[in-house]
C-alpha positions, -999 to 999 in steps of 0.1 A, spaced: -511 -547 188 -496 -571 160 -464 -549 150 -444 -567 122 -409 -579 138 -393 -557 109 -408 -528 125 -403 -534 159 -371 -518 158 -381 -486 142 -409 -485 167 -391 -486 196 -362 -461 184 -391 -431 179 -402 -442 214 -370 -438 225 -363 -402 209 -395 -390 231 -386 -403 260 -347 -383 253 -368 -351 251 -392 -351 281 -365 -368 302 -333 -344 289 -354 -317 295 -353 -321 333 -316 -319 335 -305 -299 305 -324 -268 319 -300 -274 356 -273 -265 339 -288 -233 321 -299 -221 353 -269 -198 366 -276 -177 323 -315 -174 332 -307 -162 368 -285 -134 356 -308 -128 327 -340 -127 339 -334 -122 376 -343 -156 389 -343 -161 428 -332 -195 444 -371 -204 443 -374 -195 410 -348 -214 399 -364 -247 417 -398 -241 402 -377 -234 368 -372 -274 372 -399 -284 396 -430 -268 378 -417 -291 349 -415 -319 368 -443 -316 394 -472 -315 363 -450 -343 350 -460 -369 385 -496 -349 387 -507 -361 355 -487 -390 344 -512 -415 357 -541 -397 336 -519 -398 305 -514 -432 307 -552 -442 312 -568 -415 284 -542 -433 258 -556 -465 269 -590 -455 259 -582 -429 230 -553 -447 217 -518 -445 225 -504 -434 193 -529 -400 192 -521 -392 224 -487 -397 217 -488 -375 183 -507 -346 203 -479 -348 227 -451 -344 212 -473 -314 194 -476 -299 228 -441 -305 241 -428 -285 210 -452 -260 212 -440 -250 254 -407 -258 242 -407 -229 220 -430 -208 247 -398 -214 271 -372 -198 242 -393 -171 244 -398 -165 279 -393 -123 290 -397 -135 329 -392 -159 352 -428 -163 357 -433 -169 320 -406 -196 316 -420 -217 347 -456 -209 330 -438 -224 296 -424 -256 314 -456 -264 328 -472 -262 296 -446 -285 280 -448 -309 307 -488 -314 296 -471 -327 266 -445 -343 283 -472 -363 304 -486 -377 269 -450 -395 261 -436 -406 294 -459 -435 297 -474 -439 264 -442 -446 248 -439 -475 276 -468 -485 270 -463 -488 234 -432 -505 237 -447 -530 260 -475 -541 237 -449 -539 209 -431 -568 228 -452 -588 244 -428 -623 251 -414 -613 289 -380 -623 275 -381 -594 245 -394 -571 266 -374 -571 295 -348 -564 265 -369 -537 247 -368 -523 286 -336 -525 290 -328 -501 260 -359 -472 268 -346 -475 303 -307 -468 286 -319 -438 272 -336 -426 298 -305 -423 321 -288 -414 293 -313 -384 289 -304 -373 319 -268 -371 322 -263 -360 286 -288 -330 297 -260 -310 308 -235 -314 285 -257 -306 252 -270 -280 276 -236 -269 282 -228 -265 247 -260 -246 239 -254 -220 267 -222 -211 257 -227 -207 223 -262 -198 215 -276 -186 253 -301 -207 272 -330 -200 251 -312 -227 230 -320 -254 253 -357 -253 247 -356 -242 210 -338 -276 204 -366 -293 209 -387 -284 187 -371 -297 149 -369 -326 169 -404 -327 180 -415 -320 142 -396 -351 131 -407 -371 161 -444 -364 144 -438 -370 109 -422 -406 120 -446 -416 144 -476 -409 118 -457 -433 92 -447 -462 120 -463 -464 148 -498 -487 146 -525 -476 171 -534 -499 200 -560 -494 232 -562 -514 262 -590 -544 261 -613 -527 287 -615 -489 285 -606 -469 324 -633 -448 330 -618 -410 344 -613 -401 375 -613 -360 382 -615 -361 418 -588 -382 423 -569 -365 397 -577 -333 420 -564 -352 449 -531 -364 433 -519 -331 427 -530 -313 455 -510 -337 475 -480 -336 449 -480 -294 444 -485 -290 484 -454 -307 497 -433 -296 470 -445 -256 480 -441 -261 516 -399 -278 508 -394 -251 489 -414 -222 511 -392 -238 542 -357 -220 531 -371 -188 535 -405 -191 556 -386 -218 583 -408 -249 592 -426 -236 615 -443 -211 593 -482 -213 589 -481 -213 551 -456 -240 553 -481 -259 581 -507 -250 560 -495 -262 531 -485 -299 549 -518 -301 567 -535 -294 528 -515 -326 514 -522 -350 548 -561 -339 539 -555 -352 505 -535 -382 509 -566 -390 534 -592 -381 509 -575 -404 484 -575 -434 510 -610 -428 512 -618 -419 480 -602 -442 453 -613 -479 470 -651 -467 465 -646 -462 424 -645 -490 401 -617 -475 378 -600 -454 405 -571 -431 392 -550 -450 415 -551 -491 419 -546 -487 458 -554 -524 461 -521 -534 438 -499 -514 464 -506 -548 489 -481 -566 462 -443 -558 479 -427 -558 448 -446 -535 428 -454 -506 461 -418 -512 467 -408 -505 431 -426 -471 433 -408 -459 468 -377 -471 447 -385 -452 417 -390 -419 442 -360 -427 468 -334 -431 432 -345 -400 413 -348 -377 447 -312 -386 452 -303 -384 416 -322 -353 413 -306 -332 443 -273 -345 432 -282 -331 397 -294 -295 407 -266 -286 432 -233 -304 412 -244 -284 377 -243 -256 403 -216 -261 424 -194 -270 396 -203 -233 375 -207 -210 405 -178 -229 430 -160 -239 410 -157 -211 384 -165 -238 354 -181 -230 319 -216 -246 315 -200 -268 290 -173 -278 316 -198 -285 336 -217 -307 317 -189 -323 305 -178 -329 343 -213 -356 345 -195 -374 312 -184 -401 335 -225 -409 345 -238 -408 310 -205 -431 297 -217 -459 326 -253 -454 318 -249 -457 283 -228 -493 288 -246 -503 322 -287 -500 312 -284 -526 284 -264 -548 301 -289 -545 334 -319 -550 307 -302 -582 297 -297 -591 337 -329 -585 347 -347 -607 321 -325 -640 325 -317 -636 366 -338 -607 381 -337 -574 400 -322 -578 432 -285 -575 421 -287 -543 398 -310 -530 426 -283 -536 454 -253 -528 433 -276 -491 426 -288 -489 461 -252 -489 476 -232 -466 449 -260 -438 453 -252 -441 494 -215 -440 482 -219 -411 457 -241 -392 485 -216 -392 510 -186 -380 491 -205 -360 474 -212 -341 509 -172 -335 511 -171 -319 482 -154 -282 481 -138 -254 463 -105 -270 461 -114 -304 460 -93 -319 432 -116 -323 400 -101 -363 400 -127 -367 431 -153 -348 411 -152 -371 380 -150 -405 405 -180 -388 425 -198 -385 390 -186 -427 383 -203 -435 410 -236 -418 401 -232 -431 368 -231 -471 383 -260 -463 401 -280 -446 372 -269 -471 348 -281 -501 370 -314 -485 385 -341 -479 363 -342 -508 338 -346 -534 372 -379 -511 389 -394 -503 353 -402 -547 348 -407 -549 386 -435 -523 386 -446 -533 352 -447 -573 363 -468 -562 392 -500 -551 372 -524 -563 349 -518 -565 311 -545 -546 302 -535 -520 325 -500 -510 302 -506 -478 303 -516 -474 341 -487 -496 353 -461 -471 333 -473 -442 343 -470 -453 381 -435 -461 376 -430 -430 358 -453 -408 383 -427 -423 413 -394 -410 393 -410 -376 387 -424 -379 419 -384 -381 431 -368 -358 413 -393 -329 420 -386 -335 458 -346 -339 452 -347 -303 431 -369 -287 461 -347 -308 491 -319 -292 474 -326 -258 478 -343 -263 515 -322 -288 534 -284 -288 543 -266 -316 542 -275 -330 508 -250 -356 506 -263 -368 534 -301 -375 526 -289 -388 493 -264 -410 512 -300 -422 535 -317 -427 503 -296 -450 488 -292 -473 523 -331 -472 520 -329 -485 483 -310 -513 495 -335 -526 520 -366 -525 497 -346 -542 469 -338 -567 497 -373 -573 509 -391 -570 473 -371 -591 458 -376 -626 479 -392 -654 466 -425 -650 494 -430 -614 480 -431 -625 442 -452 -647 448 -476 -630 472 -474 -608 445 -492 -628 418 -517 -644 440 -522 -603 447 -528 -595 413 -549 -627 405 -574 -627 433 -585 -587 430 -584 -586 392 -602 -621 378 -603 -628 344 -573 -608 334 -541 -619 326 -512 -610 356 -481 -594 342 -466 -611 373 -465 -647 364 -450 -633 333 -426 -611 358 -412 -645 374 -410 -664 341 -383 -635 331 -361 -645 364 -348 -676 354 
């Protein structure tokens, strides 16, 4: 795709207001969630699949999203997205149950699927020199974090003065717009070579996906030991074996298991999971700990995670910019560590402790969220193919939904929260560590090279952007 340098701007600012919506919408619903409890009579688990029904089709199906644009076109599957993500956004407004609104999110995550990774894509092919992109990167990835953080605080102000329907009504004006702009300036593209589908896979994936998340959340009231929650964890082993066996026999498998031998782009996914599962739990207990401990307003509450969108909003660029001329390893340390410090003060948190802690809890999650997803976006995207944009952002974005689904049902099931957020970020450190050496890069493009001939590896590009 040729895009004028004019337009290149525009382009990547419409790509940007999709990725605000889908990713907004997993945290501005957390802070709604104490309203739709009272008002519809949600239970704990209700409130988890409130998120995690949005999030969990969001990792099932990103990968498939990302390969159908590929072959279809990424701006019509974009434009049908956002056409379906307004449409369950104004299902969810209307919701008269519980079981209607988790119905509702699902369905808007099937749009949501269709602009995750297509808009990467698109802003990949929109700037192909590594240097430009790694910039262009930097700024999706900006408001991505943003999207999250600011989630609650718009959220906040919807609650209180409209009710939580609001939330999800929101969406759609914007949705409209996103439509009209993207039919007047967005030029189609494809990748070279079309992937040819994959159902059973697909099958696989979210079997695997939906069965652990059902047996976390099952646990609080079932206990571990239950046989629905053995059941269910025996169902997702069977998967995970039936894709081992599975995608290596298919010529365009729905996942590239062979591109998981390259260190830095597997360890870029575990990253991608480890940060959002830590970000997520912190997400879904602080929005509640702050209304129903604490006593706050939802706008209060929202206003409380101020701090993290003010770092992301300063730190994502800056990281883009880092990333391009010196590489991942320092933002990926510097995030590894404040999400282990943010984890274990979070877990002292209490009913009197002084709101000052509170916001420089919420700084530290902001340093980590503002230096964490621009570096494992151009790992993960330097370790695939170029005609494989598509694929190689919806991997990236399947392991941060992935993450925050399990954070949101680890939150609800498992005491200690701090704690395992606290591990996750120690774990971040280590794979930034290892992926990051000089043998793994380069292991990484001799990877690429020898089981994908004749293509071009987005990882020689990935070390020309080091420095």
């Amino acid at each position: 795709m040729n895009t004028p340098t004019a337009n290149r701007g525009l382009v990547l600012a419409i790509c940007c207001v999709s990725i605000v919506l889908v990713v907004m919408d997993i945290s501005i619903v957390n802070v709604a969630l104490p309203s739709i409890r009272r008002d519809l009579h949600a239970s704990l688990a209700g409130q988890q699949w409130t998120v995690d029904a949005y999030t969990l089709v969001l990792a099932g199906f990103l990968v498939l999203a990302g390969s159908t644009a590929d072959r279809f076109g990424r701006k019509r599957v974009f434009t049908l997205g956002l056409a379906v993500f307004g449409a369950g956004s104004l299902l969810c407004g209307l919701a008269p149950g519980i079981g209607w609104l988790i119905a509702a999110r699902a369905l808007q995550a099937v749009g949501g699927t269709m602009l995750n990774p297509v808009a990467m894509a698109i802003v990949a092919t929109t700037y192909p020199a590594p240097a430009e992109r790694a910039r262009a990167i930097g700024v999706f990835g900006a408001m991505s974090g943003l999207a999250l953080v600011l989630g609650p605080i718009l959220g906040g102000v919807l609650v209180d003065g409209f009710g939580w329907r609001a939330v999800f009504w929101v969406n759609v004006p914007i949705a409209v717009a996103a439509i009209v702009a993207t039919t007047l300036a967005v030029p189609e593209s494809r990748a070279p070579r079309a992937r040819r589908f994959d159902p059973v896979g697909q099958v696989l994936v979210v079997v695997v996906l939906g069965c652990v998340v059902s047996a976390i959340i099952a646990s609080r009231d079932l206990g571990w030991s239950s046989p629905v929650v053995l059941g269910l964890l025996a169902a997702a082993a069977l998967g995970v074996a039936g894709i081992l066996v599975h995608e290596p026999r298919r010529a365009d498998p729905l996942l590239e298991l062979r591109l998981f031998r390259s260190v830095p782009f597997s360890a870029a996914i575990v990253m991608a999971v480890f940060a959002l599962c830590g970000f997520g739990a912190f997400l879904f207990v602080t929005t509640q700990y702050l209304q129903d401990v604490r006593g706050l307003s939802a706008l209060d509450a929202g206003l409380c995670l101020l701090p993290v969108g003010a770092l992301v909003l300063v730190l994502s660029p800056v990281t883009g910019r880092l990333v391009g001329t010196r590489g991942p390893r320092l933002p990926l340390v510097v995030a590894g560590i404040a999400l282990a410090l943010g984890g274990a003060a979070s877990a002292w948190l209490g009913p009197a402790t002084p709101l000052a802690v509170v916001l420089a809890v919420a700084l530290l999650f902001g340093l980590f969220l503002g230096t964490v997803n621009p570096p494992i976006t151009n790992t993960a995207m330097a370790g695939m193919p170029a005609s494989m944009a598509g694929v190689a952002a919806s991997l990236a974005s399947t392991g941060r939904q992935t993450g925050t689904t399990l954070g949101v049902a680890i939150a609800g099931a498992v005491p200690g929260v701090g704690w395992v957020v606290a591990g996750l970020g120690a774990g971040l450190v280590v794979l930034a560590l290892v992926s990051t050496g000089t043998g793994a890069v380069a292991r990484a493009g001799i990877i690429s090279g020898k089981n994908l001939p004749g293509e071009m590896s987005n990882a020689a590009s990935g070390r020309s952007t080091r420095g």
